[in-house]
C-alpha positions, 0 to 999 in steps of 0.5 A: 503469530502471523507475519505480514510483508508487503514488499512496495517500490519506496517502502516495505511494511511488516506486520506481526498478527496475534490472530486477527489482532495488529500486534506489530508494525514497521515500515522499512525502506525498500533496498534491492542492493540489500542481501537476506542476511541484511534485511534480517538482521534489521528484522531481528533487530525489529522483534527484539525491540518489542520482545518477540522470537522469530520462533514465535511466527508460525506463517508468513505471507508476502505481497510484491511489486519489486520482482528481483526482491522474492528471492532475497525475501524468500532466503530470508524468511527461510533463513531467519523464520525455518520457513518460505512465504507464502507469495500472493498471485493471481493463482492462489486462493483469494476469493475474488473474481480478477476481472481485467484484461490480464490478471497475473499482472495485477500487483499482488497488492491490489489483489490484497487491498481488494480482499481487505476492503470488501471483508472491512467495508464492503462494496462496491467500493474504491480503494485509492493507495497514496504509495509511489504511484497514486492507484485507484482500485475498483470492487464490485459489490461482490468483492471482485476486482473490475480494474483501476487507474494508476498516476503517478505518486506525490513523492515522484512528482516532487522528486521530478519536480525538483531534478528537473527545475534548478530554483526550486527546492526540496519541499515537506509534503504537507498542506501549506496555510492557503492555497495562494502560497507567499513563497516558492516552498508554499507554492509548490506545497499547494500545488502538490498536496491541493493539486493531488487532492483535486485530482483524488476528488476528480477521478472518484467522482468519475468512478462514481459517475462510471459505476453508476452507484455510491462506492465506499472510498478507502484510502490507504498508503503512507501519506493516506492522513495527510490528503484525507484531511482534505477532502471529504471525497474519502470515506475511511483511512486504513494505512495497514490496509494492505497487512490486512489483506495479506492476513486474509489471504493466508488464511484462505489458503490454509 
């Protein structure tokens, strides 16, 4: 079996693959304070609860965004797995074209969400991933990457929103009932997720206006439902786009 890591600044996704099949997945909150013999134990912890043996993996892959973390995930995977990952750059075996000022720092994620959208939904296509930061990725028809726009996440606008306001509270990041809210919890739920969906809807019709041409739009990412409910701006929700990417690349490179 094929595992999957995707190592993100809030959280970290594993995926367990029988082939190309999904079998697994967890998704993990992301420590840097975190030592290997921890995080695995909370994967050991992970496999035994669906009855699987580190013995069984037979390769890993890795995707991250958190520098200091490669090492710990590498110390683990060899601890706990007898083997390294293979770590996604823009050096390996990908299959597409990195067509932006300075590829190497194009976050291994990227690359992946790129690798996956054209192999599931060809382009050109616009992958926009709800994680920390809201990104948009934009792929040729060819599968090449030809660059992106990066805002700031929902969770990190709510975060700033209630550090730097003293009134206003913590609020779930879900659609409240209008857009007009009755209350301050109501009112800061349509400002974000309304807000973010208009932004979302605005910056792909710029895209497409761009480009010149329809694009297949993907969104992925944790809170991927949540603003695809919105909108009819967004095409297909793939939230383990990512694990599929890195499923990809490993087997492009051996």
């Amino acid at each position: 079996m094929l595992l999957t890591i995707d190592v993100g600044n809030t959280n970290t996704l594993l995926g367990l693959y029988d082939g190309e099949t999904l079998r697994h997945h967890w998704r993990i909150k992301t420590d840097r304070d975190r030592m290997p013999d921890e995080y695995g134990m909370m994967v050991l912890s992970l496999f035994g609860h669906v009855g699987c043996a580190t013995t069984c993996v037979n390769g890993i892959v890795m995707a991250g965004v958190v520098p200091p973390l490669a090492k710990i995930f590498n110390r683990m995977c060899e601890r706990y797995f007898g083997q390294l990952p293979l770590s996604v750059t823009a050096d390996i075996v990908t299959g597409i074209e990195i067509k932006i000022d300075n590829p190497h720092r194009l976050g291994a994620d990227r690359i992946v969400d790129a690798i996956a959208v054209h192999h599931l939904y060809g382009g050109p296509a616009c992958v926009v991933d709800f994680g920390t930061a809201t990104t948009f990725d934009i792929i040729s028809a060819e599968g090449d990457y030809l660059g992106g726009v990066i805002a700031p996440g929902i969770g990190v606008s709510a975060d700033a929103l209630f550090l730097r306001a003293a009134q206003l509270p913590r609020v779930e990041l879900i659609p409240p009932p209008d857009v007009i809210g009755k209350n301050t919890v109501q009112a800061i739920q349509s400002g974000l997720v309304f807000g973010y969906t208009s932004m979302v809807e605005g910056m792909v019709a710029r895209i497409k206006a761009e480009m010149g041409q329809p694009l297949n739009v993907v969104a992925t990412g944790g809170l991927a439902r949540t603003f695809a409910a919105q909108t009819d701006a967004i095409d297909y929700i793939n939230p383990w786009l990512t694990l599929e990417g890195l499923r990809l690349v490993l087997k492009m490179n051996q």
